[in-house]
C-alpha positions in Angstrom: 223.9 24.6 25.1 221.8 24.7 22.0 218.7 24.0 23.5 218.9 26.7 26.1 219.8 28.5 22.6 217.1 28.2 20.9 214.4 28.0 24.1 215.9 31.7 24.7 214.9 32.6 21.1 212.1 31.2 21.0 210.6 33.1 23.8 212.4 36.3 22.4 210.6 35.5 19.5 207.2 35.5 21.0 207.8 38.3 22.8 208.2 40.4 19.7 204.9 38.9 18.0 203.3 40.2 21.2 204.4 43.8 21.2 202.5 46.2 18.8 204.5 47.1 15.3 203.5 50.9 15.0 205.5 51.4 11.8 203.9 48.4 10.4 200.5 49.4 11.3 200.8 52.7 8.8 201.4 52.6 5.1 201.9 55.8 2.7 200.1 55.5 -0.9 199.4 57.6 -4.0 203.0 59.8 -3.3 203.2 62.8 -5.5 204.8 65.8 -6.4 203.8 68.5 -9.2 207.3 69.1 -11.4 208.9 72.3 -11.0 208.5 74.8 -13.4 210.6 77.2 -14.2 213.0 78.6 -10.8 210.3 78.1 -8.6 211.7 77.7 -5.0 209.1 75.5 -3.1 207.3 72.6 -3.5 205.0 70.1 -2.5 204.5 66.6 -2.0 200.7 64.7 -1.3 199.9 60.9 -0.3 197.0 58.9 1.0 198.1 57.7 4.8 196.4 54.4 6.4 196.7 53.8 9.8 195.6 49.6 10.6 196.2 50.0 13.9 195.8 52.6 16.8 195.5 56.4 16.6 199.0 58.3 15.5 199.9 61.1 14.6 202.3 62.7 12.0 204.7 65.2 13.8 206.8 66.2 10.8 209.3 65.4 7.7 212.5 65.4 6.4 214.2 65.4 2.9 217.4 66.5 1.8 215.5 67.9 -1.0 215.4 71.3 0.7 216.5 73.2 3.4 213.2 72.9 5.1 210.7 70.2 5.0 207.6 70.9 6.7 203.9 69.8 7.2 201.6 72.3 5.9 197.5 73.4 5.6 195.5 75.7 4.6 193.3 77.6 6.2 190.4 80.2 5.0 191.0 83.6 6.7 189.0 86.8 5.6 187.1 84.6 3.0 190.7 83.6 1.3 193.0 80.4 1.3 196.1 80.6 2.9 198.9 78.2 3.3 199.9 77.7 7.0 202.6 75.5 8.6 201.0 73.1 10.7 202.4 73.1 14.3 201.9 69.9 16.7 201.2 67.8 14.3 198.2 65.8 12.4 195.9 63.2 13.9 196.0 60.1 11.5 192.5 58.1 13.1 192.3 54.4 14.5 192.0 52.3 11.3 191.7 54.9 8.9 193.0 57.2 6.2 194.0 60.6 6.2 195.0 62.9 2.7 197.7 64.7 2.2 196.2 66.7 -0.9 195.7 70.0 -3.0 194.3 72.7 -1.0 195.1 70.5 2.5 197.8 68.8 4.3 200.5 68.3 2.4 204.1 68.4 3.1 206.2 71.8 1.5 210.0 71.5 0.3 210.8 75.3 1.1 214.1 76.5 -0.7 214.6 73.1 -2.8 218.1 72.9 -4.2 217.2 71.6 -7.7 214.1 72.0 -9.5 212.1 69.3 -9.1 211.6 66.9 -12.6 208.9 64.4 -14.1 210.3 61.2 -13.4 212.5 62.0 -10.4 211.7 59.8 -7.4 211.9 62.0 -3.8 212.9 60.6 -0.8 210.6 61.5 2.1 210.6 60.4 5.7 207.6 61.4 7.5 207.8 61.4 11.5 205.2 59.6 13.5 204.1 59.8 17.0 204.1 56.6 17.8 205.0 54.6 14.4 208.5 56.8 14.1 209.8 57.7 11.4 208.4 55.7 8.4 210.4 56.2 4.6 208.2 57.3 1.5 209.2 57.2 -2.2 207.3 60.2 -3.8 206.7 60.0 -7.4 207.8 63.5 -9.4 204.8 63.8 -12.1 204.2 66.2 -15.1 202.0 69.1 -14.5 199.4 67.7 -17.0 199.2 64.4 -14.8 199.2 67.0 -11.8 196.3 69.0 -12.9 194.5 65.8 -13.6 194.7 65.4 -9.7 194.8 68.6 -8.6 191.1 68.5 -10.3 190.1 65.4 -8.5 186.9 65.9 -5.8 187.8 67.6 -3.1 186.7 67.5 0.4 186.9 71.0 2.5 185.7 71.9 6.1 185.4 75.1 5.9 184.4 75.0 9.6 188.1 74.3 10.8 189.5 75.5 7.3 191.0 71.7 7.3 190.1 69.2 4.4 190.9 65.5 5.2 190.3 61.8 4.2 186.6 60.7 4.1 185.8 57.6 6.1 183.3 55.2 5.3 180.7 57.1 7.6 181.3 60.6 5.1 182.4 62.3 8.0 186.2 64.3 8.3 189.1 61.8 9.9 191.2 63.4 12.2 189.5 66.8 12.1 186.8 66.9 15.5 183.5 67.6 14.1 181.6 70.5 14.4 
């Protein structure tokens, strides 16, 4: 009885090595968002995705931070920057990064229920196509440390109106090329 047992985990076993890990192919870095000053009702959280494995791509967010949690862009329109929501989604490329950062993608809390603090730790889950729903803990930081990245090179294509992650060959990931 044991041996059927264990010959029945066994091959369970290597039936689960075989099958792709989506979750475990993407990982979340660098997660950040400015403090609140003041009663400011929104705000905004920013992170470096890497994908190790196949194409995906982010389809939302949640956090019980706000009542809305949402994926956002911006876009120029009439020579000025505007904030958009971003509807269907984000391509995150094959074995690559994509940046959630000032002035692009970034995720928006939209009616927060407490201001948001240096120090406070935000819990974010951001929705994958294919990798589900994968948690992130995003750092609250001061606005001087905020401004310090906020001020960090920057990467636009003004083209689309989309700025992304660079990839080794200097071109836009997940944005087509124009």
């Amino acid at each position: 009885m044991f041996n059927r047992f264990l010959g029945i985990a066994t091959m369970a076993a290597g039936i689960a090595v075989a099958l792709p890990a989506f979750a475990g192919d993407i990982t979340i870095s660098d997660a950040w968002a400015k403090e609140s000053i003041g009663r400011v009702p929104n705000g905004a959280a920013f992170f470096i995705i890497h994908n190790a494995g196949e194409a995906d791509k982010i389809i939302g967010a949640t956090s019980d931070l706000a009542d809305r949690t949402e994926l956002h862009t911006h876009i120029m329109e009439n020579n000025v920057m505007k904030m958009r929501r971003v509807e269907g989604g984000v391509d995150v490329p094959s074995s690559g990064e994509l940046a959630f950062k000032p002035g692009s993608y970034h995720v928006m809390f939209l009616d927060l229920h407490t201001p948001l603090k240096a120090g406070q730790h935000i819990a974010l889950t951001l929705q994958f196509e294919k990798a589900g729903d994968v948690p992130v803990d995003v750092d609250v930081i001061s606005m001087s440390d905020a401004s310090q990245k906020q001020h960090a090179p920057m990467t636009m294509d003004m083209n689309s109106g989309m700025g992304g992650a660079m990839g080794q060959s200097g071109g836009m990931m997940g944005q087509p090329q124009n």
